[in-house]
C-alpha positions as CSV (number, residue, x, y, z in Angstrom):
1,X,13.7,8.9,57.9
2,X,14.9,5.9,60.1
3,X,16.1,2.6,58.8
4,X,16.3,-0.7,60.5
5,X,16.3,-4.5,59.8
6,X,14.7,-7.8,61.8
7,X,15.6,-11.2,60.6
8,X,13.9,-13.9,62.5
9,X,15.5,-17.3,61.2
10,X,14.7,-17.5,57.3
11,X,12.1,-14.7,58.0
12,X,13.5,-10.8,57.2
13,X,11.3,-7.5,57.5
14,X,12.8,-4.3,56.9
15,X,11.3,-1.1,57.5
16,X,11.3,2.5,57.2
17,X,9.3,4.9,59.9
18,X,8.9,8.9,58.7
19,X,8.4,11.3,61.7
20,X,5.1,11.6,63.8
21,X,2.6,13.1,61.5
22,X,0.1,16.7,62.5
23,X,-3.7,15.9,62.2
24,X,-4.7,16.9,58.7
25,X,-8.2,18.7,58.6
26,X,-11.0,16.5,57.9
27,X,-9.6,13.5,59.5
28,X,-11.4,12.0,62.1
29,X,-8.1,10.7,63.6
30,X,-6.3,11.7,67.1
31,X,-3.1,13.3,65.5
32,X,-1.2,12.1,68.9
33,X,-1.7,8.6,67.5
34,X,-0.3,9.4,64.1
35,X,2.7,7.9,62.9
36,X,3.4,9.3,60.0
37,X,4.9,7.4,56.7
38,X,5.6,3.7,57.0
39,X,7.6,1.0,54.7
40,X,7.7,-2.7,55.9
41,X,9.0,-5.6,53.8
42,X,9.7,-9.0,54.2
43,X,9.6,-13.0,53.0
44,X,8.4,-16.4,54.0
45,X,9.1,-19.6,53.4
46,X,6.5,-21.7,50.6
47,X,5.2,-24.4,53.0
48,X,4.8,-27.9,52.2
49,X,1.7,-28.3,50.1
50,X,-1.4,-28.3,52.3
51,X,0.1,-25.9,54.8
52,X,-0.3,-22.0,55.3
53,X,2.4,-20.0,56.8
54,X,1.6,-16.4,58.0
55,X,3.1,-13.7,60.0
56,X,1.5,-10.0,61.2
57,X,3.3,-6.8,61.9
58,X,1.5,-4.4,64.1
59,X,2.6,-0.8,64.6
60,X,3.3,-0.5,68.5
61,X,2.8,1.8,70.8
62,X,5.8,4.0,70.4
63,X,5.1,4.0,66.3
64,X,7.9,1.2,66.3
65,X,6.8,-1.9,64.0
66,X,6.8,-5.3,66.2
67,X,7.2,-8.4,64.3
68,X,4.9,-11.0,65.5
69,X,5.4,-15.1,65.3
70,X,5.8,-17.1,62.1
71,X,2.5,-19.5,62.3
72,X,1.7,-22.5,60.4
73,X,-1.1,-24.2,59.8
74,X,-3.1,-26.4,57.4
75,X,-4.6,-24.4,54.4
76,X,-7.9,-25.3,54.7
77,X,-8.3,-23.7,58.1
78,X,-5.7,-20.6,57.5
79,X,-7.7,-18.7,54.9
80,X,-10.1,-16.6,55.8
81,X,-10.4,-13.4,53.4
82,X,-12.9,-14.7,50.0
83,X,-9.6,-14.1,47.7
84,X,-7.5,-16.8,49.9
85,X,-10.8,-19.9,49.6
86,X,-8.3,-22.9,48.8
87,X,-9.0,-24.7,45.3
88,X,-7.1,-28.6,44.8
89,X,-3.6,-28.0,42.4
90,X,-4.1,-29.4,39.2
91,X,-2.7,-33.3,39.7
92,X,0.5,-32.7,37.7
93,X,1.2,-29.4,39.4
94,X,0.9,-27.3,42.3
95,X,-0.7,-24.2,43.2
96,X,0.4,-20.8,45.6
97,X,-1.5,-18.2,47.1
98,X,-0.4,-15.6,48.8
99,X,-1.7,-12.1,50.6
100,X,-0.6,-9.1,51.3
101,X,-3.2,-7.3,53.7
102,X,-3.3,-4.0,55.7
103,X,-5.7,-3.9,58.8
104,X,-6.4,-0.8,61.4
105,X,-6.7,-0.8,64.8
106,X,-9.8,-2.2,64.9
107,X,-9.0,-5.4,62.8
108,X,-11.1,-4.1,60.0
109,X,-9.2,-4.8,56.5
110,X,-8.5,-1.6,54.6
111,X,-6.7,-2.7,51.7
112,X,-5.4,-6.3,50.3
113,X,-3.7,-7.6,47.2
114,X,-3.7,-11.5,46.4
115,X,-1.8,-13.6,43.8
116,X,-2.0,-16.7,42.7
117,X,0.3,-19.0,40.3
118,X,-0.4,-22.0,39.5
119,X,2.8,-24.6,37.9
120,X,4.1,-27.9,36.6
121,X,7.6,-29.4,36.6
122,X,9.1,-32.1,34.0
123,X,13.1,-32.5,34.3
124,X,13.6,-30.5,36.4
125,X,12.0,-27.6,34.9
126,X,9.1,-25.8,35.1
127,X,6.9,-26.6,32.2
128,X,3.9,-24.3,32.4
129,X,3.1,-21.4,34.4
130,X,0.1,-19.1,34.8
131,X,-0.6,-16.6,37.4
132,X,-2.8,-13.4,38.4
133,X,-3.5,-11.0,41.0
134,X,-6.6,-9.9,42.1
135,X,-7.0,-6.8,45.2
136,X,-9.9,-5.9,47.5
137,X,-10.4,-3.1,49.7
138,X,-12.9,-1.5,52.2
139,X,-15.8,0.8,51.2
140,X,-18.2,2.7,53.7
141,X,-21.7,4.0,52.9
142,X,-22.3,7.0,50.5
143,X,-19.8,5.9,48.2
144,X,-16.9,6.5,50.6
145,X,-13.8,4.7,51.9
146,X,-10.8,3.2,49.7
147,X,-10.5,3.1,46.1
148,X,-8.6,0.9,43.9
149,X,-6.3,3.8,42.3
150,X,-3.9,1.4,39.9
151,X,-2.9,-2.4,39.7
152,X,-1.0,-4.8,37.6
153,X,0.6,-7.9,37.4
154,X,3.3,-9.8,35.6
155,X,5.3,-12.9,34.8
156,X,8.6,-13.2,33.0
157,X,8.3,-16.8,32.1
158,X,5.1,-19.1,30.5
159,X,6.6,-22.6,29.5
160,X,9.8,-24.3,29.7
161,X,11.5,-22.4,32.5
162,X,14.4,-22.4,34.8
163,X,12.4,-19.6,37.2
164,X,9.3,-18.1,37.0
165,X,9.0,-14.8,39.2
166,X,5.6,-13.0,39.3
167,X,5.5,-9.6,40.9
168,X,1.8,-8.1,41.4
169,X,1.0,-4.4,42.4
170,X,-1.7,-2.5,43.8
171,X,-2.1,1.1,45.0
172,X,-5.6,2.7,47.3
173,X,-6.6,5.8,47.8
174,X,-8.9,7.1,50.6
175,X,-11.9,9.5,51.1
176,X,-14.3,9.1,53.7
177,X,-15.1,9.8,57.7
178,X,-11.6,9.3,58.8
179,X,-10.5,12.3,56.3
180,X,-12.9,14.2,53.8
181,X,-9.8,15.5,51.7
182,X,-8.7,12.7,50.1
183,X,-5.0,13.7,50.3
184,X,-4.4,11.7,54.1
185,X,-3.8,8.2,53.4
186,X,-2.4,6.0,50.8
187,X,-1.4,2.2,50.4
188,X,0.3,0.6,47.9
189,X,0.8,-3.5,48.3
190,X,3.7,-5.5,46.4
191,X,3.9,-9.1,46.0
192,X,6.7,-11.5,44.7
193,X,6.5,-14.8,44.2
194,X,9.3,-17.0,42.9
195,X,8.7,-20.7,41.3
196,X,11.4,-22.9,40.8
197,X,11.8,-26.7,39.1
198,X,12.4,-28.1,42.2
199,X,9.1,-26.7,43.7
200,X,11.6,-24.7,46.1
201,X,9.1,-21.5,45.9
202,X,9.6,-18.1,48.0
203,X,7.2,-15.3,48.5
204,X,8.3,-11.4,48.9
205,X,5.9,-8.8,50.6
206,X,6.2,-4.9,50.9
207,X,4.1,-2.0,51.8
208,X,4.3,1.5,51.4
209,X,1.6,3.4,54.0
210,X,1.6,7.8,53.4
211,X,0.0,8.0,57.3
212,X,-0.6,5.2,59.7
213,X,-1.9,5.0,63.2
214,X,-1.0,2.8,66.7
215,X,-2.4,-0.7,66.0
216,X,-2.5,-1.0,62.6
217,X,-0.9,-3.8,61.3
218,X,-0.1,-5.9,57.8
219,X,-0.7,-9.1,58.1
220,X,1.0,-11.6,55.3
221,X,1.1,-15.4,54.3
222,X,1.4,-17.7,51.5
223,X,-0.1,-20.9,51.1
């Protein structure tokens, strides 16, 4: 297993590559492409209210993860997935959303997992928090395609904190045309998010892939 670390100004991914992977049988897949087992991580910055910021990592050529551009942009126009739709922060509060996606080569979303927390400050403290997580994921016809196999979702602090940190995971599972065993792919998604008094927010991604393949990539952003 091979280790390495990117930081890009306030940006960080680390990531783990397992060996070039043998075609299992049933997949659909060309096993030259195959890149075996895959770990990325990474944060980003909480933009100013309003704003989206949003970064994709795409799995090159030689099965070597290459960080793309932090991009920001204004909320309203960065969301595109249905569980990212941008709703107004209460007035006396303010509201995060971030997501944690994996698409394949094709840009076709296989898996995602979404959080959202919502907050108010007084003093310098947070006041009241409430969060949740929600995931979606790809199906094909005849009941095949990824499956939501486990998630869950947590926050250590309600009212009258220092810090709040919500962590949200999800795990899929996949049977279908790309491999009729079952046993080929895996993703599992993790999300942080950190809330503070003085609305000084951060928001922590991995991903853990069992097989992945030239061009996929995880794209991530919080808003």
């Amino acid at each position: 297993m091979r280790r390495a670390s990117v930081t890009l100004a306030a940006v960080g991914l680390a990531f783990a590559l397992g060996g070039t992977a043998s075609g299992a049988s049933g997949t659909g897949q060309d096993a030259a492409q195959s890149c075996g087992a895959l770990k990325l991580s990474g944060s980003l910055p909480v933009p100013p209210a309003g704003m989206s910021v949003q970064q994709t990592v795409t799995v090159g050529e030689d099965c070597e993860p290459e960080l793309g551009p932090v991009r920001y942009a204004r909320a309203s126009t960065a969301a595109k997935a249905p569980a990212r739709g941008i709703t107004a922060a209460a007035t006396t509060g303010r509201q995060i959303r971030s997501w944690n996606e994996m698409f394949d080569c094709c840009n076709i979303r296989m898996t995602g997992l979404y959080s959202k927390a919502d907050w108010s400050t007084a003093d310098g403290r947070i006041s009241k928090a409430t969060t949740s997580a929600t995931q979606e994921w790809n199906r094909e016809p005849w009941n095949a395609g990824w499956s939501l196999k486990s998630a869950d979702q947590k926050q250590d602090c309600a009212a009258d904190c220092a810090v709040v940190n919500q962590e949200a995971h999800a795990s899929f599972t996949y049977k279908g045309i790309f491999d009729l065993t079952g046993d080929w792919y895996a993703n599992t998604h993790h999300s942080y998010v950190k809330l503070t008094g003085d609305a000084a927010p951060t928001c922590t991604f991995d991903v853990e892939l069992k097989h992945t393949f030239v061009g996929w990539n995880w794209q991530r952003g919080c808003e």
